[in-house]
C-alpha positions in Angstrom: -21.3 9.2 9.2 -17.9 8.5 8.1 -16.4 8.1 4.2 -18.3 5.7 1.5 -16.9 2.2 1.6 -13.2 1.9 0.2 -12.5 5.9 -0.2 -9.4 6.5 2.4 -9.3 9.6 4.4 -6.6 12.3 3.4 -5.7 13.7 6.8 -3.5 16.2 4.7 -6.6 17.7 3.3 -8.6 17.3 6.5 -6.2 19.4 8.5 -5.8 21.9 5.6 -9.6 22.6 6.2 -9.4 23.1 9.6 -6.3 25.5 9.4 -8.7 27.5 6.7 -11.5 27.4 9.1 -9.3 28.6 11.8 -8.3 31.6 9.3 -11.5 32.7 8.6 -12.7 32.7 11.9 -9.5 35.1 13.1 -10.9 37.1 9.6 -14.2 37.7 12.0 -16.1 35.1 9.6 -18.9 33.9 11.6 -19.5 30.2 12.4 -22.0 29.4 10.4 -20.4 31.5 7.1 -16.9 29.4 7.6 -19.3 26.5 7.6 -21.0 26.8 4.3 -17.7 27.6 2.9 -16.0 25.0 3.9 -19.1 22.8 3.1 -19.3 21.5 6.6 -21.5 21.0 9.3 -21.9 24.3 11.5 -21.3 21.4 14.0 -17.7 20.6 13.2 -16.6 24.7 13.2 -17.6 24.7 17.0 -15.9 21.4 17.6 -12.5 22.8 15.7 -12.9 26.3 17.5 -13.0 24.5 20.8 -10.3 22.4 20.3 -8.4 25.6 19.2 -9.2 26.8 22.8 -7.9 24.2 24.5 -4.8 23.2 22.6 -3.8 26.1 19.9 -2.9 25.5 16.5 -1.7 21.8 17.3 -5.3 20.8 17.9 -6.2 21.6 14.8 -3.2 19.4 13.4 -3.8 15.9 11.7 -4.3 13.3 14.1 -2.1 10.4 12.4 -3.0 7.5 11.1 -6.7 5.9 11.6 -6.8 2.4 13.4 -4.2 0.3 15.1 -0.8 -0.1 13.4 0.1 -2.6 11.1 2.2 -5.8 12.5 3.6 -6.8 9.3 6.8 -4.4 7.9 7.4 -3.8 4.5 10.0 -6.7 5.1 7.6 -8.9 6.2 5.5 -8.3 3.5 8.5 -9.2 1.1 9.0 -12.8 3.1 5.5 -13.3 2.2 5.5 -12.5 -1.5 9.0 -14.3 -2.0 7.2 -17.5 0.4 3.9 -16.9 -1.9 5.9 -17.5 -5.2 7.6 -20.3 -3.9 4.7 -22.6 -3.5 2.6 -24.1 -1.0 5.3 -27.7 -1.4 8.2 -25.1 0.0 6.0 -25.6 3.3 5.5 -29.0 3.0 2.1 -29.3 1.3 1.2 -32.2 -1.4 -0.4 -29.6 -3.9 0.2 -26.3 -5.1 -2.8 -24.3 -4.1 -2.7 -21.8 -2.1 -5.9 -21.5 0.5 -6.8 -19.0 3.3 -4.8 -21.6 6.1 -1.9 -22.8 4.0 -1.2 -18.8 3.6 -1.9 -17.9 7.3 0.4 -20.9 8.0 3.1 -19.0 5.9 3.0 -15.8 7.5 3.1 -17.6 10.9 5.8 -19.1 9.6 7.4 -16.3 8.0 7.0 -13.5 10.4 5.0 -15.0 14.1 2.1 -13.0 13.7 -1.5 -15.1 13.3 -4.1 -14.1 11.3 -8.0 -15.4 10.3 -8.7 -15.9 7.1 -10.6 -13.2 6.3 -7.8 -10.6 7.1 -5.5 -13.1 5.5 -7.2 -12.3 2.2 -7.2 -8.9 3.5 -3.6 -8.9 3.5 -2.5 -10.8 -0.3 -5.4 -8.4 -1.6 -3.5 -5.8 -0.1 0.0 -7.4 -2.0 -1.5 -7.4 -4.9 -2.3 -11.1 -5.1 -5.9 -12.4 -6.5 -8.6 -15.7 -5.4 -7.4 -18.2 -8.6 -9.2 -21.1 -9.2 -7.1 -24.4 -10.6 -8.1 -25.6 -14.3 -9.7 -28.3 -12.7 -8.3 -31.1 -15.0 -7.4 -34.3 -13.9 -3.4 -35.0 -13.6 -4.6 -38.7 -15.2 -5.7 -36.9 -18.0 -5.4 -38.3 -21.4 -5.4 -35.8 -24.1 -4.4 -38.5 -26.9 -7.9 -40.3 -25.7 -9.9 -37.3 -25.3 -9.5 -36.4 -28.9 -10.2 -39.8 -30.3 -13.6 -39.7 -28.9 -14.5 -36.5 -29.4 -13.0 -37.3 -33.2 -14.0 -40.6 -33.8 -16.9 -42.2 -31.0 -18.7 -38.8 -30.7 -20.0 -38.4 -34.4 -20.9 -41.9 -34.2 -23.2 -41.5 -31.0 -24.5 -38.0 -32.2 -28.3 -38.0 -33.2 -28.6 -36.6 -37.1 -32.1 -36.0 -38.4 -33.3 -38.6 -41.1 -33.5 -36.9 -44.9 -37.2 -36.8 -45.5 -38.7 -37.6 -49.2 -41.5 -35.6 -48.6 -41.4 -31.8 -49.3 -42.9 -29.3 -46.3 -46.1 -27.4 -47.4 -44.9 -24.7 -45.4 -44.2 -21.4 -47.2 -41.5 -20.5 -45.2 -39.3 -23.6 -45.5 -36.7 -23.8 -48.2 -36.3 -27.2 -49.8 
């Protein structure tokens, strides 16, 4: 069944239950009672009381860590933020935005370890880092130009209703 998406396992807590378990069973606690206590599957207490019976106490110990270890130290993952702040130019790219390539490229660089670039994002979500976009203006930009029209040439262009002589019959309309 596993845990909901995002919630981590505390193997700290896991084991703790299964030392309790392993308690109330040597109290005579039945199965099924340590169980509902516990709030676990009946299931689970036979599983733990057999791996009592085959390894002791130590098979009721935490297991370690889930999943394959990490490749990147915490060193590594300092290269990566100090290669992150320095730019994508400091690799020899003509703009400074950062992509999915341009920072695999940097941890290839920075450590030899390859990456797609969905664990890439994985990985600078991980750092603390977050998808920007750009502002999207133009480096031709011309602010001094931009505000004359919308200053000068927009109020001429804009459409303004004509002033009516005639009053509305309408109740509602204040003239």
């Amino acid at each position: 069944m596993g845990n909901p998406a995002g919630v981590k396992r505390n193997f700290s807590a896991l084991e703790q239950r299964r030392l309790k378990a392993a308690r109330l069973l040597d109290q005579g606690v039945s199965q099924a009672e340590v169980g509902r206590r516990l709030g676990v599957h009946r299931q689970s207490v036979i599983r733990w009381v057999r791996q009592r019976e085959e390894r002791g106490l130590s098979g009721l110990k935490k297991a370690g860590r889930a999943g394959r270890k990490p490749k990147l130290s915490q060193e590594d993952r300092k290269r990566i933020v100090k290669g992150l702040k320095q730019g994508p130019e400091a690799l020899g790219y003509d703009t400074s935005l950062w992509n999915s390539q341009r920072v695999a490229h940097l941890i290839e660089q920075e450590c030899g370890v390859r990456y797609t670039s969905v664990h890439v994002w994985r990985i600078l979500h991980d750092l603390g880092w977050s998808c920007q976009r750009p502002t999207g203006k133009a480096l031709e930009r011309n602010e001094k130009a931009i505000r004359h029209w919308k200053q000068v040439r927009w109020p001429e262009l804009k459409k303004t209703p004509k002033i009516k002589g005639k009053p509305s019959s309408s109740s509602t309309r204040v003239d």
